[in-house]
N, C-alpha and C positions, 0 to 999 in steps of 0.2 A: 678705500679698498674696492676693487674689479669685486660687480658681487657673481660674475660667472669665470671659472677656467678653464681655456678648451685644449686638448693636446688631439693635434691632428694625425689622423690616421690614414691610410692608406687603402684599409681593408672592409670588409661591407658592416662590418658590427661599428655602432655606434653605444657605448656604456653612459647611461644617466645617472648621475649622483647628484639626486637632490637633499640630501638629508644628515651629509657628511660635514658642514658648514658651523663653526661655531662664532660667526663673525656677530656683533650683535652691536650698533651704534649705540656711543655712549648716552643720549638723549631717551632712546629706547630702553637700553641697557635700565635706567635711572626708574621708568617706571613700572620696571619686573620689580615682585618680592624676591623674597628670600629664595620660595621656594624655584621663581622660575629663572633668578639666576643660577641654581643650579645647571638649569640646560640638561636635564637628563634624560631628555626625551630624542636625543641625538640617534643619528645608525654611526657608532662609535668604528672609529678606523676600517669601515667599509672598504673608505681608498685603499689602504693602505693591505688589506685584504685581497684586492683585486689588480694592486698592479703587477704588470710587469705576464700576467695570465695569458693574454693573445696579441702575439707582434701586429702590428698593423691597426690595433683598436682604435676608434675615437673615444677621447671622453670630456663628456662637459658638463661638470662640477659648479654648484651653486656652494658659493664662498658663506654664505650668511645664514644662518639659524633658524630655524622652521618658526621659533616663538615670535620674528618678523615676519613675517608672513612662508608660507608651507609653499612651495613651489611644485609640487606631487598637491594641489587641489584646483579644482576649479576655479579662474578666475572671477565669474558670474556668482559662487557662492556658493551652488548646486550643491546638496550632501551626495558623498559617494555609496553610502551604504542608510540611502532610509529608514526610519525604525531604528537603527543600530545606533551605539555610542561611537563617536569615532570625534574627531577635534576639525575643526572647522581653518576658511581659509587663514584668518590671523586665529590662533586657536586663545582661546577664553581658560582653558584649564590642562593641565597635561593630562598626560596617559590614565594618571589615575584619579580623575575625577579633581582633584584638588586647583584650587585656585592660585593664579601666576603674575597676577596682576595687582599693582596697587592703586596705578592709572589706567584702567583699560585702555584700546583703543578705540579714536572715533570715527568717527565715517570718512573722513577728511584725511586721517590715519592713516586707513588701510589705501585710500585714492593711492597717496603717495607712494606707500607701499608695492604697489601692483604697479607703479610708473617704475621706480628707482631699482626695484628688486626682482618680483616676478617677471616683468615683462623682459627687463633683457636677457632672463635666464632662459625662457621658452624663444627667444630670437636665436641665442646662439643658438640651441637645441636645433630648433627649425631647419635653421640655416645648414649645420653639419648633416642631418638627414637628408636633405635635398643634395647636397653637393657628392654624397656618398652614395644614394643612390643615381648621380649623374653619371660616378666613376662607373659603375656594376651594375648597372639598373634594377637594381635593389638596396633596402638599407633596412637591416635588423636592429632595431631598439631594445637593447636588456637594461631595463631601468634596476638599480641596484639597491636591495633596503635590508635593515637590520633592523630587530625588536626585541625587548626581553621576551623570553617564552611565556613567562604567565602574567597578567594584567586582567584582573577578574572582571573592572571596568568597561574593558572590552571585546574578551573574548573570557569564555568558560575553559577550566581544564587548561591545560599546555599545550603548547601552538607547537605542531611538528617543526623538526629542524629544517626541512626546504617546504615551500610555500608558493608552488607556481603559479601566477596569474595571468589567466588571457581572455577573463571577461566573457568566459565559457566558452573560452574558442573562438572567439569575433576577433580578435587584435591579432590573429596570425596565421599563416599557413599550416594547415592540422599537421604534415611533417613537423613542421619546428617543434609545436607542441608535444607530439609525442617522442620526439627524439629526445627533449629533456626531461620529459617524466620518466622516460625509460633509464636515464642513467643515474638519479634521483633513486627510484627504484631498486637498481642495483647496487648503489651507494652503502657502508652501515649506517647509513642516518633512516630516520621518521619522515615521511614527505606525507603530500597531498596536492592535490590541484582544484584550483580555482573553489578553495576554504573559505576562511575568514576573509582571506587576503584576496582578491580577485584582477586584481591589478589597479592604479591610481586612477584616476586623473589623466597622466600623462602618458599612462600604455592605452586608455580609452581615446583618449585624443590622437594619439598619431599612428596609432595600430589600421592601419588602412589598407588592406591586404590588396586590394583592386586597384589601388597605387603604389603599388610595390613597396609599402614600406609597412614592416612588420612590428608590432611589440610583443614583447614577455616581460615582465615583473618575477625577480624573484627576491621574498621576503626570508630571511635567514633567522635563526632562534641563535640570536647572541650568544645561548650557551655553548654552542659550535666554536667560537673563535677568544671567547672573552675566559678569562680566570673567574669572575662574578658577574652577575647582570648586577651590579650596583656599581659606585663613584669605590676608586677610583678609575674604574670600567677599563680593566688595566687586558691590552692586547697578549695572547696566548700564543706565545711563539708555537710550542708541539703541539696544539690543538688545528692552530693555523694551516701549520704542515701536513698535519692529517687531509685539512677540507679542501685548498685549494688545487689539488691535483684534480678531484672532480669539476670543481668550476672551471678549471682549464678545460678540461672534458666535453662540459655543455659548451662553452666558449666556441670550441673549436668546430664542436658538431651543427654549431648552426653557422660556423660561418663557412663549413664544407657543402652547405645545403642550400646557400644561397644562389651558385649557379643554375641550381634547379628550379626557379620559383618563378622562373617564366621570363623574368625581366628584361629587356632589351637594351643593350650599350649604344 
């Protein structure tokens, strides 16, 4: 299996789904337990959440399972949130502290890993930003995630419904930022900006405002879209319908605001 899919776009938003992948090789597959072939640490029907929201979008999807290596971390290893519990590049334990492994992996492991997996997912990634900002001279990155709302492991209390991260404002142009907190804001949902969640890895990495290429991270509270945060983490048709008319919303609003960010064609 391609462990990246890319659907070409036309228009200056480029959408990052790292974490929507349930692909897991059977050799890897063999040295999860129990618990972590469950795989429950997914951002469960994301995609399917998001399509079809802004004509013209790119998106390029990592086909393969975070418990192979996390594609939203540093490939150096770097913790994104020091001090904090948070799961590492091949991660050791899920969300909730509990062990996933019956073979860990070894150094050698994860080599391969970040050759086979990571790397060609931030290549295509790369690639569609540059080529999107050639079209427009600009290119917005909305890396796209989902989490259960409570995870005591990781965070205290329940995670609001939207979750904007931009790394306090470094990974984007203050418009963008505030044009999605603002409809966030006005949404009936719970929000917050740059929380728990502050953006990955991959809105730090490529949020480069002085080369015109923007990020936002937005983290969602699966209670928004799911009938349960738990297996069989079954997609919520009228829940759905409710949310995604806003994320078409932000979708749209940043890619009307893209002619403004200075860029040069």
């Amino acid at each position: 299996m391609t462990p990246v899919e890319v659907t070409h776009g036309d228009g200056p938003i480029v959408l990052g789904l790292p974490h929507t992948g349930t692909y897991v090789p059977r050799a890897i597959m063999a040295d999860l337990n129990d618990n972590g072939r469950a795989l429950a640490d997914t951002d469960w029907h994301i995609d399917r959440l998001y399509d079809g929201l802004l004509p013209g979008a790119t998106t390029v999807r990592a086909t393969f399972h975070r418990y192979v290596i996390d594609a939203n971390r540093d490939p150096a290893g770097e913790s994104l949130y020091p001090g904090q519990n948070t799961t590492t590049l091949v991660p050791m334990t899920d969300f909730d502290g509990a062990g996933i492994w019956d073979r860990a992996p070894n150094a050698e492991d994860i080599r391969a890993r970040k050759r086979y997996f990571h790397a060609p997912y931030h290549a295509a990634l790369e690639a569609e930003l540059r080529r999107v900002r050639d079209l427009h001279g600009v290119a917005i990155l909305y890396d796209c995630h989902s989490i259960r709302s409570a995870i005591p492991f990781l965070f205290d209390g329940t995670l609001p419904d939207f979750n904007t991260g931009t790394n306090m404002g470094t990974t984007c142009a203050p418009e963008l930022e505030a044009a999605t907190v603002a409809i966030c804001a006005a949404a009936p949902y719970s929000d917050t900006l740059n929380g728990r969640f502050k953006g990955g890895w991959t809105t730090r990495h490529y949020g480069q405002p002085k080369d015109n290429i923007h990020a936002i991270q937005m983290e969602l509270a699966q209670s928004t879209y799911l009938s349960a945060e738990a297996a069989p983490w079954t997609y919520n048709d009228a829940k759905a319908a409710a949310l995604r008319p806003y994320l078409a919303e932000i979708l749209t609003a940043l890619a009307d605001l893209a002619p403004t960010l200075g860029g040069s064609r």
